[in-house]
LOMIMAR-259729 format. One record per atom (N, C-alpha, C): atom name; chain; x, z, y; residue in three letters. Coordinates in steps of 0.05 Angstrom, whole numbers, plus 32768, in hexadecimal, padded with zeros to 4 digits. Last residue first. Example, Ala and Ser with C-alpha at 12.3 -4.5 7.8 and 13.67 -1.06 7.14 Angstrom:
// residues 2
{atomo = N cadena = A c1 = 8101 c3 = 808E c2 = 7FD3 residuo = SER}
{atomo = CA cadena = A c1 = 8111 c3 = 808F c2 = 7FEB residuo = SER}
{atomo = C cadena = A c1 = 8102 c3 = 809D c2 = 8001 residuo = SER}
{atomo = N cadena = A c1 = 8108 c3 = 809C c2 = 7F8E residuo = ALA}
{atomo = CA cadena = A c1 = 80F6 c3 = 809C c2 = 7FA6 residuo = ALA}
{atomo = C cadena = A c1 = 8108 c3 = 809C c2 = 7FBE residuo = ALA}
//
This chain:
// residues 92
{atomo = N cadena = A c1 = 892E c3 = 87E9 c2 = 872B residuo = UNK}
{atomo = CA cadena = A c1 = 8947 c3 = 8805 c2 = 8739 residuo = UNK}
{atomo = C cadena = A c1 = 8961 c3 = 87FA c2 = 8740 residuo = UNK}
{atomo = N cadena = A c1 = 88F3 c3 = 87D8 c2 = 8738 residuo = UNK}
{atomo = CA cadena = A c1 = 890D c3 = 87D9 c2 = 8731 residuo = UNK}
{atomo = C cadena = A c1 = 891E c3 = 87F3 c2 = 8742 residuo = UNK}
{atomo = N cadena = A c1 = 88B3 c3 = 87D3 c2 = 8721 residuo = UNK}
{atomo = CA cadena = A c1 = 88C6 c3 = 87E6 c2 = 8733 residuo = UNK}
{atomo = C cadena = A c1 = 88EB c3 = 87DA c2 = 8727 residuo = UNK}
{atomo = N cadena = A c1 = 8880 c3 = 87A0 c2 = 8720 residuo = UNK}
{atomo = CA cadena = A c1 = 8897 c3 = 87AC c2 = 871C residuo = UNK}
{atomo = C cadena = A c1 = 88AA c3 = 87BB c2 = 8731 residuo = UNK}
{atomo = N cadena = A c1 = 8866 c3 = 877F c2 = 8749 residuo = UNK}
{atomo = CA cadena = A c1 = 8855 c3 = 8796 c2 = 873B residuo = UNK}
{atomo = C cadena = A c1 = 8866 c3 = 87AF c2 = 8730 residuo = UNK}
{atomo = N cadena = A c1 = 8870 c3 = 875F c2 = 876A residuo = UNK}
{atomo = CA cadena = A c1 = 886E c3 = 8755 c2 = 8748 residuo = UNK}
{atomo = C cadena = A c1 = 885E c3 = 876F c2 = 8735 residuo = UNK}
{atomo = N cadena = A c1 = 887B c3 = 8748 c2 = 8799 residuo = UNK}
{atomo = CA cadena = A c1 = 8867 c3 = 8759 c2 = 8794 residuo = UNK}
{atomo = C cadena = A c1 = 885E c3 = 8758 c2 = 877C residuo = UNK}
{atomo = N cadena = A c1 = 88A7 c3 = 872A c2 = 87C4 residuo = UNK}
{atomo = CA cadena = A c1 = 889B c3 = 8728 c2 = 87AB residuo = UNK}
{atomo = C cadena = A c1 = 889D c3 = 873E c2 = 879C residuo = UNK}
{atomo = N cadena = A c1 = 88A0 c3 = 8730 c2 = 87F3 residuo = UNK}
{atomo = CA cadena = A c1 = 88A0 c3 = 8715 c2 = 87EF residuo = UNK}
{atomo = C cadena = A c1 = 8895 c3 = 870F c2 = 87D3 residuo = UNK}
{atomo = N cadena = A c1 = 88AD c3 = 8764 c2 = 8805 residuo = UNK}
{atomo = CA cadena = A c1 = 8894 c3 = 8758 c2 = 880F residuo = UNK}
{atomo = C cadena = A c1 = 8888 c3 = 8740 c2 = 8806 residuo = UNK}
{atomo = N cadena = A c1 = 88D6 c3 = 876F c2 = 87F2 residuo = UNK}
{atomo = CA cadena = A c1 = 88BE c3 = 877F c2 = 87E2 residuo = UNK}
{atomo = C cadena = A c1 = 88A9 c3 = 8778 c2 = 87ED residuo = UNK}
{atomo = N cadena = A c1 = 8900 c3 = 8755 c2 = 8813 residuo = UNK}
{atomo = CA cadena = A c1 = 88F9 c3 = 874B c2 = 87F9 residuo = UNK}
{atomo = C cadena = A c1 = 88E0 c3 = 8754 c2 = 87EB residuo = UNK}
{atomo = N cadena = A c1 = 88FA c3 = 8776 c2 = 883B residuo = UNK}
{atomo = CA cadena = A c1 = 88FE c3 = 875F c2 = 883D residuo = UNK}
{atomo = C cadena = A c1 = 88F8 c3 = 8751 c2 = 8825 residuo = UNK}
{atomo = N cadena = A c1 = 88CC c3 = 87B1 c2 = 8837 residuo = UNK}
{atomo = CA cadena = A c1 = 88EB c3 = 87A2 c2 = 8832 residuo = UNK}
{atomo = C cadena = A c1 = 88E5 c3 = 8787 c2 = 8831 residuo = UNK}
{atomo = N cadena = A c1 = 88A3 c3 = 87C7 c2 = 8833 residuo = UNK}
{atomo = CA cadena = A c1 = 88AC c3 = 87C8 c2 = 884D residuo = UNK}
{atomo = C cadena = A c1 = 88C8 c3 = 87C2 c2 = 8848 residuo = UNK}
{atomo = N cadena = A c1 = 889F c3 = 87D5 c2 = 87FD residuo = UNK}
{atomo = CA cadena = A c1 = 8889 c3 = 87C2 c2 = 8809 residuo = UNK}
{atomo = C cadena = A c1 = 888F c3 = 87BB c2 = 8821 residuo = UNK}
{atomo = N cadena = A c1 = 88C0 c3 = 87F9 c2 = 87EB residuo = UNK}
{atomo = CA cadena = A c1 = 88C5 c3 = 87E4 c2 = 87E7 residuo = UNK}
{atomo = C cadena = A c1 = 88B1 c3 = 87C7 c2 = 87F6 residuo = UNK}
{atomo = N cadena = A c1 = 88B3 c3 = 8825 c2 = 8811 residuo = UNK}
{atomo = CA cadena = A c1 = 88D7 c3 = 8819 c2 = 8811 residuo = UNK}
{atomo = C cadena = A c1 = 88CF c3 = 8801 c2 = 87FE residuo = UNK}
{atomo = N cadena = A c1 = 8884 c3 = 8833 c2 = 87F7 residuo = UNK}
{atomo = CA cadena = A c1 = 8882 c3 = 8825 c2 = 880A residuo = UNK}
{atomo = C cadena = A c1 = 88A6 c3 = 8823 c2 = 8819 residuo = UNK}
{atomo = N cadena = A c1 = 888B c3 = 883E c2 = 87BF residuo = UNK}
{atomo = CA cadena = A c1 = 8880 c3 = 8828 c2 = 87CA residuo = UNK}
{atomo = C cadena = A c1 = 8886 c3 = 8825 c2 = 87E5 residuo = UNK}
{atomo = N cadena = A c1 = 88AD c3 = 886C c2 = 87CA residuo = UNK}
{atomo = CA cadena = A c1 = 88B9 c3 = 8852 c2 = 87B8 residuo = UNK}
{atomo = C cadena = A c1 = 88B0 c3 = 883B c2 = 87C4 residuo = UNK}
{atomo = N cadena = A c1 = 888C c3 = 8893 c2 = 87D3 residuo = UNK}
{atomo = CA cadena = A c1 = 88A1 c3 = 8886 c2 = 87EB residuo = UNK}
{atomo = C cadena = A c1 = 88B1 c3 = 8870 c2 = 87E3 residuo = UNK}
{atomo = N cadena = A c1 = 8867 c3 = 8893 c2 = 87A9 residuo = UNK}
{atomo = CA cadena = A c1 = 8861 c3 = 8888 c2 = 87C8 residuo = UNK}
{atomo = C cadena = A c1 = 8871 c3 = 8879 c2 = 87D3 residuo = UNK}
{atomo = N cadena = A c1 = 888D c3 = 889F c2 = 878A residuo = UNK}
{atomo = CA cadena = A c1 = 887D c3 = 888A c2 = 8788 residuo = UNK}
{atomo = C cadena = A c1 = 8872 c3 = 887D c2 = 87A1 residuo = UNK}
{atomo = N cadena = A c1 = 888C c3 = 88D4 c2 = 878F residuo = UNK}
{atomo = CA cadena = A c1 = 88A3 c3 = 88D0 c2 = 8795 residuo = UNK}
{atomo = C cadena = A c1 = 88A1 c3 = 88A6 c2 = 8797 residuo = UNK}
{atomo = N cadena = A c1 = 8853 c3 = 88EC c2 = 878A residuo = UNK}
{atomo = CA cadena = A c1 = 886A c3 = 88E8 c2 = 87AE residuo = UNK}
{atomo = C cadena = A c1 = 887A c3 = 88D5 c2 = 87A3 residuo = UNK}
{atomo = N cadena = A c1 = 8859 c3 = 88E7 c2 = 875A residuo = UNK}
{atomo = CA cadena = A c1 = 8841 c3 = 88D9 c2 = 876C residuo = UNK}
{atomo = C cadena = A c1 = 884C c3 = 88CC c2 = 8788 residuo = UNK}
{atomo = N cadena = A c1 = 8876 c3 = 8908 c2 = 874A residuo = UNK}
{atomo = CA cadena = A c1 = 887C c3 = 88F0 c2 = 873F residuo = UNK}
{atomo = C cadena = A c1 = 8869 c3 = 88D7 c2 = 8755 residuo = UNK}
{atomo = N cadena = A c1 = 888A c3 = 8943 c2 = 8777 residuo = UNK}
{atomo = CA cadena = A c1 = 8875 c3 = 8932 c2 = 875F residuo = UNK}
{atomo = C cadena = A c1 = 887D c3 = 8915 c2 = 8761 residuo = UNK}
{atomo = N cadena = A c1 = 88BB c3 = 895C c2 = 877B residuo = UNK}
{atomo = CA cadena = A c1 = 88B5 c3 = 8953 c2 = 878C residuo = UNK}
{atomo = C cadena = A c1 = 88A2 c3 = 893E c2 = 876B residuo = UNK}
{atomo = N cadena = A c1 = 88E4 c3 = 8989 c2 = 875D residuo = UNK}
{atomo = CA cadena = A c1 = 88CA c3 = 8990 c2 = 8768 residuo = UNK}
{atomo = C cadena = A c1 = 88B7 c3 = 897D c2 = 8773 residuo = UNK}
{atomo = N cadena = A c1 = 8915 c3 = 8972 c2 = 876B residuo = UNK}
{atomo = CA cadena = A c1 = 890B c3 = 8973 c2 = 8751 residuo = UNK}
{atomo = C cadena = A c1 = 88F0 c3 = 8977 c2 = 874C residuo = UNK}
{atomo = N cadena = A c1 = 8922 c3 = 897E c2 = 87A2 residuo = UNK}
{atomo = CA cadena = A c1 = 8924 c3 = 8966 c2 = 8796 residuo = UNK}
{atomo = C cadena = A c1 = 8910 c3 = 8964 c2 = 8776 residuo = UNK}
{atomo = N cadena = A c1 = 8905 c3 = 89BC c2 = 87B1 residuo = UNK}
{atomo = CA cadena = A c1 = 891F c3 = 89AE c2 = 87A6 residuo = UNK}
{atomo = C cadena = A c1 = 8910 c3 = 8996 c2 = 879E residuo = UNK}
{atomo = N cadena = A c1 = 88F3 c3 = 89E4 c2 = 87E5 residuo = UNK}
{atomo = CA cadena = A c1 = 88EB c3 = 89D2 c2 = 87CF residuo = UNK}
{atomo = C cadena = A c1 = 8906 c3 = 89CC c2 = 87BF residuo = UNK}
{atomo = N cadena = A c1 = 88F3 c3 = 8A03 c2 = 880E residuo = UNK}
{atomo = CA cadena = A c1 = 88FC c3 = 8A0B c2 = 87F3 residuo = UNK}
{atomo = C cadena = A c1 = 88F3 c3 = 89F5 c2 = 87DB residuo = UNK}
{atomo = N cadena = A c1 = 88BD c3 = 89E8 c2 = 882C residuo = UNK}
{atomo = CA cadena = A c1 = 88C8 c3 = 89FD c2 = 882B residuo = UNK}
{atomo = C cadena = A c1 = 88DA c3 = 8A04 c2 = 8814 residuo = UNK}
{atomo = N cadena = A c1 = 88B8 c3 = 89A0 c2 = 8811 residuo = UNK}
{atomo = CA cadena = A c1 = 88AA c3 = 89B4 c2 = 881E residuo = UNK}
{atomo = C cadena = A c1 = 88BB c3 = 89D0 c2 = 881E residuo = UNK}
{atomo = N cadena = A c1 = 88D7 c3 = 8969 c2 = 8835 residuo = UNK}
{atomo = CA cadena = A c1 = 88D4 c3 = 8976 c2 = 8820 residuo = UNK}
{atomo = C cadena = A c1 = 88C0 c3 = 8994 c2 = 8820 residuo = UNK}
{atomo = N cadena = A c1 = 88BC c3 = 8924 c2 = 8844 residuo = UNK}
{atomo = CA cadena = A c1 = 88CB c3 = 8943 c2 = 884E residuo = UNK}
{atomo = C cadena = A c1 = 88C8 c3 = 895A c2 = 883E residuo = UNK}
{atomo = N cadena = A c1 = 88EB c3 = 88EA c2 = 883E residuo = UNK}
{atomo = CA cadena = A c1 = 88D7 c3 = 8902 c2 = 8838 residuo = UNK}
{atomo = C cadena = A c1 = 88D7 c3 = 891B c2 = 8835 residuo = UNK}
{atomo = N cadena = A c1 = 88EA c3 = 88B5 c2 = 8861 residuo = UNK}
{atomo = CA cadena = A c1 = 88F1 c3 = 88D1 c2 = 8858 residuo = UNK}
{atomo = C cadena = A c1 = 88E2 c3 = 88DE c2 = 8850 residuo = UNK}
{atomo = N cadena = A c1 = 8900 c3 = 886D c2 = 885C residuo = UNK}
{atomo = CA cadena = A c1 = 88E9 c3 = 8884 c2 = 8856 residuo = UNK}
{atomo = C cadena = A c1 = 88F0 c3 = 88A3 c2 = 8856 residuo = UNK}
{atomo = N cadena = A c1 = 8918 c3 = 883B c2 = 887E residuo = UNK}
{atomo = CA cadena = A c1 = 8919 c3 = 8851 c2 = 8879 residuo = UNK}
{atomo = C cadena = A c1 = 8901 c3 = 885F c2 = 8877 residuo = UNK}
{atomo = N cadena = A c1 = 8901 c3 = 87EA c2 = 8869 residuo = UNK}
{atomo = CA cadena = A c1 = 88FA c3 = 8809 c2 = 8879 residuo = UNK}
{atomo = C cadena = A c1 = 890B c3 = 8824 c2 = 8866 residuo = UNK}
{atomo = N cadena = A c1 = 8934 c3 = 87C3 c2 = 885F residuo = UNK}
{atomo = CA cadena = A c1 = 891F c3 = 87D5 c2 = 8858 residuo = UNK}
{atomo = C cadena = A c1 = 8919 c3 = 87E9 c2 = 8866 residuo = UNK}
{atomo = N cadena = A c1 = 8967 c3 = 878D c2 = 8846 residuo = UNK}
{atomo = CA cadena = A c1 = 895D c3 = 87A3 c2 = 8858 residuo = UNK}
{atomo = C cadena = A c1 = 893B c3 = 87AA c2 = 884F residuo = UNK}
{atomo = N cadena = A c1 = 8990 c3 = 87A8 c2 = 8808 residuo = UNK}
{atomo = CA cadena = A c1 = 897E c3 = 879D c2 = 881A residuo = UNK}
{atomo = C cadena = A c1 = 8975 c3 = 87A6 c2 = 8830 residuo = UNK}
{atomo = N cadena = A c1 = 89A6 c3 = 87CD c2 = 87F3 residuo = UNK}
{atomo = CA cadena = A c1 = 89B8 c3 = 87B8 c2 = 87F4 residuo = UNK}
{atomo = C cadena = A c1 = 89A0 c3 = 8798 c2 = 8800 residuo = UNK}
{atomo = N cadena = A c1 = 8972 c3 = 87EF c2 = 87D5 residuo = UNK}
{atomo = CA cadena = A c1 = 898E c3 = 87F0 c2 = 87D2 residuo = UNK}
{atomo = C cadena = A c1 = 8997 c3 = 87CC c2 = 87DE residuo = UNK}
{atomo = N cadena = A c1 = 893E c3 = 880D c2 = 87FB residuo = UNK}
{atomo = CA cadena = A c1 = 8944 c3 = 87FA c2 = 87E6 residuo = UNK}
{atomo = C cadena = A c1 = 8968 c3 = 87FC c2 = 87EC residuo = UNK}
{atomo = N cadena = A c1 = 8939 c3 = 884E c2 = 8805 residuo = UNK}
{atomo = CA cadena = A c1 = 8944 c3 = 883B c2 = 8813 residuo = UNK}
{atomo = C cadena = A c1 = 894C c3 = 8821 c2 = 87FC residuo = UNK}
{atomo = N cadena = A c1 = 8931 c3 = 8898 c2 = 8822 residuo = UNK}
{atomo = CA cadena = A c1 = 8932 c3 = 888A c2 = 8808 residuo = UNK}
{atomo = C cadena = A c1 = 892C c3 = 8860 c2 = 8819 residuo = UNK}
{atomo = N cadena = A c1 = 893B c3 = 88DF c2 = 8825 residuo = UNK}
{atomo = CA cadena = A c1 = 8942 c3 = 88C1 c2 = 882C residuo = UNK}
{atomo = C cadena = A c1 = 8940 c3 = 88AC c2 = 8821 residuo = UNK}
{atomo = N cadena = A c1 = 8926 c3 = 8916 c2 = 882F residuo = UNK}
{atomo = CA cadena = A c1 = 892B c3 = 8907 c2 = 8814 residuo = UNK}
{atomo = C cadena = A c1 = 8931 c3 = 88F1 c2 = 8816 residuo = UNK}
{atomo = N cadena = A c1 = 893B c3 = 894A c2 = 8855 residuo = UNK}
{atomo = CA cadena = A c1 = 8930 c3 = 893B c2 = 8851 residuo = UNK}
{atomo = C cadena = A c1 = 8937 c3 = 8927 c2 = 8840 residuo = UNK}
{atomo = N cadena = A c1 = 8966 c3 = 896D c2 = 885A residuo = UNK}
{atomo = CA cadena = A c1 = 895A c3 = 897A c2 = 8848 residuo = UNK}
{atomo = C cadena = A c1 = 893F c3 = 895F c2 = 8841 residuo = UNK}
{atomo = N cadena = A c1 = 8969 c3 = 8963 c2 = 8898 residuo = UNK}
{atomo = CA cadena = A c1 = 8984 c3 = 8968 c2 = 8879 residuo = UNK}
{atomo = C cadena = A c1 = 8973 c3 = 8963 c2 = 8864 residuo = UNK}
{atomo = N cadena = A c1 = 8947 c3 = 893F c2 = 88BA residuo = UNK}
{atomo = CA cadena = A c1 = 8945 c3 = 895E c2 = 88AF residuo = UNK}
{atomo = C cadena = A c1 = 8959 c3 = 895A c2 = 8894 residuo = UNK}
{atomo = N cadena = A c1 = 893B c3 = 890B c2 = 88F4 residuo = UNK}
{atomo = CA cadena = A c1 = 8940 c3 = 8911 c2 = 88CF residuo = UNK}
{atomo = C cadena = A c1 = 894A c3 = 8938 c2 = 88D1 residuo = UNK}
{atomo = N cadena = A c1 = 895B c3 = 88F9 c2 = 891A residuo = UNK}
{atomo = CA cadena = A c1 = 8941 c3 = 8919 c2 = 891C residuo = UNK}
{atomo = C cadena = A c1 = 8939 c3 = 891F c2 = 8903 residuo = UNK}
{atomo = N cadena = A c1 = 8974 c3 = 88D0 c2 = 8912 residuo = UNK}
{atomo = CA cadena = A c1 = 897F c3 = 88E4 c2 = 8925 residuo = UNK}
{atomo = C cadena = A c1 = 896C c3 = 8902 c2 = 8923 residuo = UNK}
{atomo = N cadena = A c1 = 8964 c3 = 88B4 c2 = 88E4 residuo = UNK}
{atomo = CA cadena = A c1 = 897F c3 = 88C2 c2 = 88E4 residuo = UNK}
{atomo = C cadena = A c1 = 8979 c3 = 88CE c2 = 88F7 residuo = UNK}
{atomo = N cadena = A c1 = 892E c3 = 88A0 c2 = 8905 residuo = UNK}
{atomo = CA cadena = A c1 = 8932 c3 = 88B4 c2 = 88ED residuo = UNK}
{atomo = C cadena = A c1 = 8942 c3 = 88C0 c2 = 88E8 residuo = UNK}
{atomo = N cadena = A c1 = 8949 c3 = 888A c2 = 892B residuo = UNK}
{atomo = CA cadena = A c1 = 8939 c3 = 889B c2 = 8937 residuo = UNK}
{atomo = C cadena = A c1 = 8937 c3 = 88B0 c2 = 8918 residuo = UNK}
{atomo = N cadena = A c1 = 8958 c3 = 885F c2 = 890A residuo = UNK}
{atomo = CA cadena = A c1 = 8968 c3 = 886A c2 = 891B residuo = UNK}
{atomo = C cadena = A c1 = 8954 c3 = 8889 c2 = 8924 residuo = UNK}
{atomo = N cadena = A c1 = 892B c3 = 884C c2 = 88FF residuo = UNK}
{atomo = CA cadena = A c1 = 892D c3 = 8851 c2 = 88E6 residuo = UNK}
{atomo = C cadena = A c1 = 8951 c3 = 8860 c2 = 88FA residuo = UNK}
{atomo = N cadena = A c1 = 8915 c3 = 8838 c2 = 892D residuo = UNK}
{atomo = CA cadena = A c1 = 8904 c3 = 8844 c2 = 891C residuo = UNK}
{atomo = C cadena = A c1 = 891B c3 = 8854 c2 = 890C residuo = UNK}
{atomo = N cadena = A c1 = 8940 c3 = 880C c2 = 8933 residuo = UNK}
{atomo = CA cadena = A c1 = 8934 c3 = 881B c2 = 894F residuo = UNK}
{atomo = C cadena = A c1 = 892A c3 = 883C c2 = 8938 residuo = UNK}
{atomo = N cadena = A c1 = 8933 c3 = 87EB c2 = 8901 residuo = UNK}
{atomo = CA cadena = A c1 = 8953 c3 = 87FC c2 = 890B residuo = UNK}
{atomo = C cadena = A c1 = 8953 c3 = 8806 c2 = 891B residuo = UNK}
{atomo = N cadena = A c1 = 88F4 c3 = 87F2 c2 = 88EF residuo = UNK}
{atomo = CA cadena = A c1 = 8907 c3 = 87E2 c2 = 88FD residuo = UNK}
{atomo = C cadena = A c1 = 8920 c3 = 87F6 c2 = 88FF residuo = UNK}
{atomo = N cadena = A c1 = 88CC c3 = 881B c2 = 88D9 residuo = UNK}
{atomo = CA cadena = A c1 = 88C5 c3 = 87FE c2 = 88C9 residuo = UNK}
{atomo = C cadena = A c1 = 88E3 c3 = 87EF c2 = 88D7 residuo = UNK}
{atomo = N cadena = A c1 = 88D3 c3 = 8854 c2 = 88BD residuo = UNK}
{atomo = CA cadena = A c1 = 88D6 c3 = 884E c2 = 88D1 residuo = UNK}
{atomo = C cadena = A c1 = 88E1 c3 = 882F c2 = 88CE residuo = UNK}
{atomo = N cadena = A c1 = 88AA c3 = 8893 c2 = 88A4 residuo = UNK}
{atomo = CA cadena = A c1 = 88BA c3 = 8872 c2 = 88A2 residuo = UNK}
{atomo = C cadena = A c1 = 88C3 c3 = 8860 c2 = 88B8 residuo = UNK}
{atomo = N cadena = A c1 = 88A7 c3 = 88CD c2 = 887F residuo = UNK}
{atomo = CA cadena = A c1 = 88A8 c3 = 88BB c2 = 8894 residuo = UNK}
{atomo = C cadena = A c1 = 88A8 c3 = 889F c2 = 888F residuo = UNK}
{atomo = N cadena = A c1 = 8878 c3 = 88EC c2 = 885E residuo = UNK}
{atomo = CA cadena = A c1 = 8889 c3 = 88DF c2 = 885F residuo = UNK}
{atomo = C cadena = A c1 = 8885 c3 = 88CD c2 = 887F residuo = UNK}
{atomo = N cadena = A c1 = 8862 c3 = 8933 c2 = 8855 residuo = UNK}
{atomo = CA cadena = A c1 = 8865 c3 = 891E c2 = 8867 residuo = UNK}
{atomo = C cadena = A c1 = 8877 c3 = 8909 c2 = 8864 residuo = UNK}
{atomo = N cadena = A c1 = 8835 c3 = 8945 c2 = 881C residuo = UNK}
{atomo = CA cadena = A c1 = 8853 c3 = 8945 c2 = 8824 residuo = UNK}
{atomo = C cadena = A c1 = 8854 c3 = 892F c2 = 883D residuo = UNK}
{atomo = N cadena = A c1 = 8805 c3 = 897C c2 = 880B residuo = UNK}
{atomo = CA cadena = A c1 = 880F c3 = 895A c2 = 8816 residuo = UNK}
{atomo = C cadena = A c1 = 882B c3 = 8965 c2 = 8817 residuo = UNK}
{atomo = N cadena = A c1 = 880F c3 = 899A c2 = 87C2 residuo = UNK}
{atomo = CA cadena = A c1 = 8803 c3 = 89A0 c2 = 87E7 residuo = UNK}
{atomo = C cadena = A c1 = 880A c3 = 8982 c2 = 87F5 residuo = UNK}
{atomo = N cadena = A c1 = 87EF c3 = 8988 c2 = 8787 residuo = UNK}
{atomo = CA cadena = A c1 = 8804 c3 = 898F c2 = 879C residuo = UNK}
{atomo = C cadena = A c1 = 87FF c3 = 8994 c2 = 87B2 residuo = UNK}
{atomo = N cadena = A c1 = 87D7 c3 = 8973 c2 = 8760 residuo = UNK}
{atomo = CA cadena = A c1 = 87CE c3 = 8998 c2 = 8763 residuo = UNK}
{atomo = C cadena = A c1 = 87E8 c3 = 899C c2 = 8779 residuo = UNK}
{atomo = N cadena = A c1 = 87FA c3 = 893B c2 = 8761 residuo = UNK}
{atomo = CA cadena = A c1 = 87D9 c3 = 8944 c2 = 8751 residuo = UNK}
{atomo = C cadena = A c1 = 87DE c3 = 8965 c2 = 8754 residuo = UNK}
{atomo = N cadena = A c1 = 8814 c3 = 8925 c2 = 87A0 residuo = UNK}
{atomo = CA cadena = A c1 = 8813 c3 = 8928 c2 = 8783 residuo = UNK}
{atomo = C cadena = A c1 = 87FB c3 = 8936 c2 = 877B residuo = UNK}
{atomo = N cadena = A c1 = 8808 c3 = 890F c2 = 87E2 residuo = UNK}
{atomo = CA cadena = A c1 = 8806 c3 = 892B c2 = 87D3 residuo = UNK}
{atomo = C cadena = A c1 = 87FE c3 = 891F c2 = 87B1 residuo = UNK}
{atomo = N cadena = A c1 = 881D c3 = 88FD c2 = 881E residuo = UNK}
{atomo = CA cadena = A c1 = 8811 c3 = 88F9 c2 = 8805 residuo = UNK}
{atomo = C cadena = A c1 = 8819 c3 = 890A c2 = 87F0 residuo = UNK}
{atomo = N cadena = A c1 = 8818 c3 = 88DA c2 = 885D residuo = UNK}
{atomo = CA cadena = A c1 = 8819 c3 = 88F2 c2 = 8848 residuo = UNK}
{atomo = C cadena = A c1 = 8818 c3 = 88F0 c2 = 8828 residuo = UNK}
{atomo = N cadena = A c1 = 8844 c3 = 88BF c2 = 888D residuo = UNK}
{atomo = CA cadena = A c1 = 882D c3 = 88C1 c2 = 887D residuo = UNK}
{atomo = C cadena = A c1 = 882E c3 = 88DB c2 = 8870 residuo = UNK}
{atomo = N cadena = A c1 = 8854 c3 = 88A0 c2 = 88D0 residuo = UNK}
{atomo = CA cadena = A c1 = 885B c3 = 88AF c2 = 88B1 residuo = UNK}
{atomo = C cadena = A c1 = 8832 c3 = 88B5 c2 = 88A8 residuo = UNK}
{atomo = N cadena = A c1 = 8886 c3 = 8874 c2 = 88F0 residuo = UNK}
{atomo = CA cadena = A c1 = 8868 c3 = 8877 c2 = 88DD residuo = UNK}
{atomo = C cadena = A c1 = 886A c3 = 8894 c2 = 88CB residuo = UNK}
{atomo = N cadena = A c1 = 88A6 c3 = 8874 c2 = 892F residuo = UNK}
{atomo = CA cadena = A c1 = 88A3 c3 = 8881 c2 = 8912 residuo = UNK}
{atomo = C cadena = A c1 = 8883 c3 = 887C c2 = 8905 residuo = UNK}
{atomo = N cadena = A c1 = 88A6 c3 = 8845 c2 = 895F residuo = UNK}
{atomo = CA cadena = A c1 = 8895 c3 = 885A c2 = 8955 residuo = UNK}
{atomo = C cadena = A c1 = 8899 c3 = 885D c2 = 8937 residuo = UNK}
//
């Protein structure tokens, strides 16, 4: 089962993100995933796939700092390592 959520920046409309917590899950995302959807994925670890769906004509650039945070957090909270240690700090 796909998770998804919402979440909407300050004077924005919602945005749907997905997630899909196992390689069952996160397969199911590649396959019904949308081009245009925003993908996002700790680097060089394992971790939940997140997407996010963009709205009509959006562009990448458009996408609030709030959203883009969301889907940060939770690719990192739903990672092998982002579960262990919860420092508070973002890395890149």
């Amino acid at each position: 089962m796909v998770f998804y959520y919402t979440s909407s920046g300050v004077n924005s409309s919602a945005y749907t993100i997905y997630m899909g917590k196992d390689k069952y899950e996160n397969e199911d995302l590649i396959k019904y995933g949308w081009p245009e959807d925003i993908w996002f994925h700790v680097d060089k670890i394992s971790s939940a796939h997140v997407y996010l769906r963009l709205h009509k004509g959006e562009k990448i650039e458009d996408i609030p700092k709030e959203v883009l945070m969301d889907c940060a957090h939770l690719v990192k909270a739903n990672s092998i390592q982002g579960q262990s240690c919860d420092s508070g700090e973002e890395s890149e």
